[in-house]
C-alpha positions in Angstrom: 37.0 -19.7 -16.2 34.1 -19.2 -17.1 31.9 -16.0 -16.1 29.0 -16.3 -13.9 25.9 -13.9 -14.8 24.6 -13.2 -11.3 27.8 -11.9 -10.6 30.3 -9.9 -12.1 33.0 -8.5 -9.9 32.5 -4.7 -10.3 31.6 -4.1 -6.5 34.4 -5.9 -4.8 35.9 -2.4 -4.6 32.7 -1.6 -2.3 30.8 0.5 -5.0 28.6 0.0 -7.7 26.7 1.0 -10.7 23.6 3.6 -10.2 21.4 3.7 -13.4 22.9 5.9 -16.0 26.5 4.2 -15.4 28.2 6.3 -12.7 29.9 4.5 -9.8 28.8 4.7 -6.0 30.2 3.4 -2.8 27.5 1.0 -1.7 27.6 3.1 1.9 25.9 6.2 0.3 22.5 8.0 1.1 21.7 7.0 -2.3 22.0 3.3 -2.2 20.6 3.5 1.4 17.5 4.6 0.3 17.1 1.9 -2.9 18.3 -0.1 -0.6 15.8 -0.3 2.3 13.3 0.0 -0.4 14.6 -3.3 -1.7 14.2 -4.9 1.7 10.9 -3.9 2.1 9.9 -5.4 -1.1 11.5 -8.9 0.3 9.2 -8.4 3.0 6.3 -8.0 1.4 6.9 -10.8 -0.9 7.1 -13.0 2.4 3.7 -11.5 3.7 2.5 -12.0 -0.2 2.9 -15.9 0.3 1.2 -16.1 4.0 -2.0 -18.1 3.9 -4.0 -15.4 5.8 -3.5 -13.8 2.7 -6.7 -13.6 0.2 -6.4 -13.6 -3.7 -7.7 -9.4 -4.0 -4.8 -8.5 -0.7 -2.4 -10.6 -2.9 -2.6 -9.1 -6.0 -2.8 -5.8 -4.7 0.9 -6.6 -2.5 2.3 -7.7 -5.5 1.1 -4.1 -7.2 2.8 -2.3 -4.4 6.0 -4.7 -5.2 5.8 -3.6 -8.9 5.3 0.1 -7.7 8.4 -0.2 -5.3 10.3 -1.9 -7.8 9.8 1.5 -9.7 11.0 3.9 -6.8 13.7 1.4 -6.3 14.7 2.2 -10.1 14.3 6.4 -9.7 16.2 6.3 -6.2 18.9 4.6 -8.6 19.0 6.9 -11.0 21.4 9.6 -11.1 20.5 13.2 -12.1 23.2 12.9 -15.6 21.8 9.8 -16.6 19.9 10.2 -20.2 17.2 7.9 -18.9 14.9 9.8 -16.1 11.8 7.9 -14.1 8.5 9.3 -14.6 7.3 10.7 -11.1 5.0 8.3 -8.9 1.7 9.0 -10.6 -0.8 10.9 -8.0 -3.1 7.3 -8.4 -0.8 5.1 -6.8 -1.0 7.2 -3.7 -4.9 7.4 -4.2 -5.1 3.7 -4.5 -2.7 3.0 -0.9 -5.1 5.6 1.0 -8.1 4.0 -0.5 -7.2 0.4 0.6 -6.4 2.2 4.1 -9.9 3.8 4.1 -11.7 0.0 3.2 -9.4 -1.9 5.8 -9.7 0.6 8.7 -13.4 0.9 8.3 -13.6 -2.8 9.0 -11.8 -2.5 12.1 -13.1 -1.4 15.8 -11.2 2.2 16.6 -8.2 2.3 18.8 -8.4 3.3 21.9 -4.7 2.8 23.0 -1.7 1.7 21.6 -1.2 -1.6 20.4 1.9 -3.3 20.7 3.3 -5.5 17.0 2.7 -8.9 17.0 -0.7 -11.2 17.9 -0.4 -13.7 14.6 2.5 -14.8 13.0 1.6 -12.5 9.9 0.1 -9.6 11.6 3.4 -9.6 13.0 5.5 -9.8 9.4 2.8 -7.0 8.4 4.3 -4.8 11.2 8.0 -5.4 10.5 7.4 -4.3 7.1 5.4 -1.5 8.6 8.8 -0.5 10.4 11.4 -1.1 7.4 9.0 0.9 5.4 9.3 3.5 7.5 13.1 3.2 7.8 12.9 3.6 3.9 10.6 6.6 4.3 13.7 8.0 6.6 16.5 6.9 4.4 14.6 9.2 1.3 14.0 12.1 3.1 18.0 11.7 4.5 18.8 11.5 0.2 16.5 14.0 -0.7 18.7 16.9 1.7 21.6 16.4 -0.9 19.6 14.9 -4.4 16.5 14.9 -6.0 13.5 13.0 -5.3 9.9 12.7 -6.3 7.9 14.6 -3.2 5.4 11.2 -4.6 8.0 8.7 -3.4 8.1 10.3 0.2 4.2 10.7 0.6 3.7 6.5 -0.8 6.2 4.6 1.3 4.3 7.3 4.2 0.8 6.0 3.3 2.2 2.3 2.8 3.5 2.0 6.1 0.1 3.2 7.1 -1.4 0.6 5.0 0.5 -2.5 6.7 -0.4 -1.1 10.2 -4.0 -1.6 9.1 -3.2 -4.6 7.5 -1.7 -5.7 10.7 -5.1 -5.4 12.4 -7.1 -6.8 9.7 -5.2 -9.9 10.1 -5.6 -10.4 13.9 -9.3 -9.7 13.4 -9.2 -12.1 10.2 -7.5 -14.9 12.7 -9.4 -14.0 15.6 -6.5 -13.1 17.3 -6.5 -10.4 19.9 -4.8 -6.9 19.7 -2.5 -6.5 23.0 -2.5 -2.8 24.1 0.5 -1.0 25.3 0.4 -1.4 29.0 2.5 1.8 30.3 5.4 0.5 32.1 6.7 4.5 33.6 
């Protein structure tokens, strides 16, 4: 039979390769971490593609995609392998809090909490708001027992910051309204 290239076997035991060659169950902290960042990606490649989307928002989701395809690549690195990532350079943080500072300075200031949701891609904005902060949870639970760039933590922080205000610029974009947390207790 002839063997397939997307997939070769290796992880039916329920582990798999990090980068560097050592094996790893596909449960660990480490693969958690790469992991969620993966997923995140997916999602932003999905809010990449929605029409509320301009050209400039585009080009810069698909920058953060290359940048997480990075941290996915250092989260799956282990410490003995002879190639090493380079840490997150400073200027990819800069860039996130700049685009933060330019969105949020379109938008009128909160008052109150505002619930996820209003249009359909506000509301993808704020799902990958959440899984990036699930990522941002799963690093910090890796980085107790392994290294990790202090740079990875403080992006996927400011990038979950980013798609909150992203969020909002949409449903001002698509003149639809923010819906404030109405206490309940």
């Amino acid at each position: 039979m002839k063997k397939s290239p997307l997939y070769t076997r290796t992880g039916d035991d329920g582990t798999t390769s990090l980068v560097g060659g050592a094996r790893a169950p596909k449960d660990s902290p480490r693969l958690e971490a790469y992991g969620t960042v993966d997923e995140l990606n997916s999602w932003l490649g999905l809010l990449a593609a929605a029409a509320t989307i301009d050209e400039p928002l585009r080009a810069l989701l698909h920058q953060i995609q290359n940048t997480l395809f990075d941290i996915g690549a250092a989260l799956a690195t282990e410490p003995e392998s002879r190639w090493q990532p380079q840490p997150l350079p400073a200027q990819a943080i800069e860039t996130l809090e700049q685009q933060i500072d330019a969105i949020d300075s379109e938008l009128p200031p909160l008052r109150s909490f505002i619930l996820p949701g209003g249009h359909p891609d506000a509301a993808r904005a704020n799902v990958a708001r959440t899984v990036a902060r699930r990522a941002e949870r799963a690093i910090i639970t890796l980085a107790r027992t392994a290294t990790v760039d202090p740079g990875i933590i403080r992006y996927i922080n400011r990038l979950s910051d980013l798609l909150f205000a992203l969020g909002r610029k949409i449903n001002q974009k698509t003149s639809t309204p923010e819906i404030n947390w109405q206490k309940n207790c």
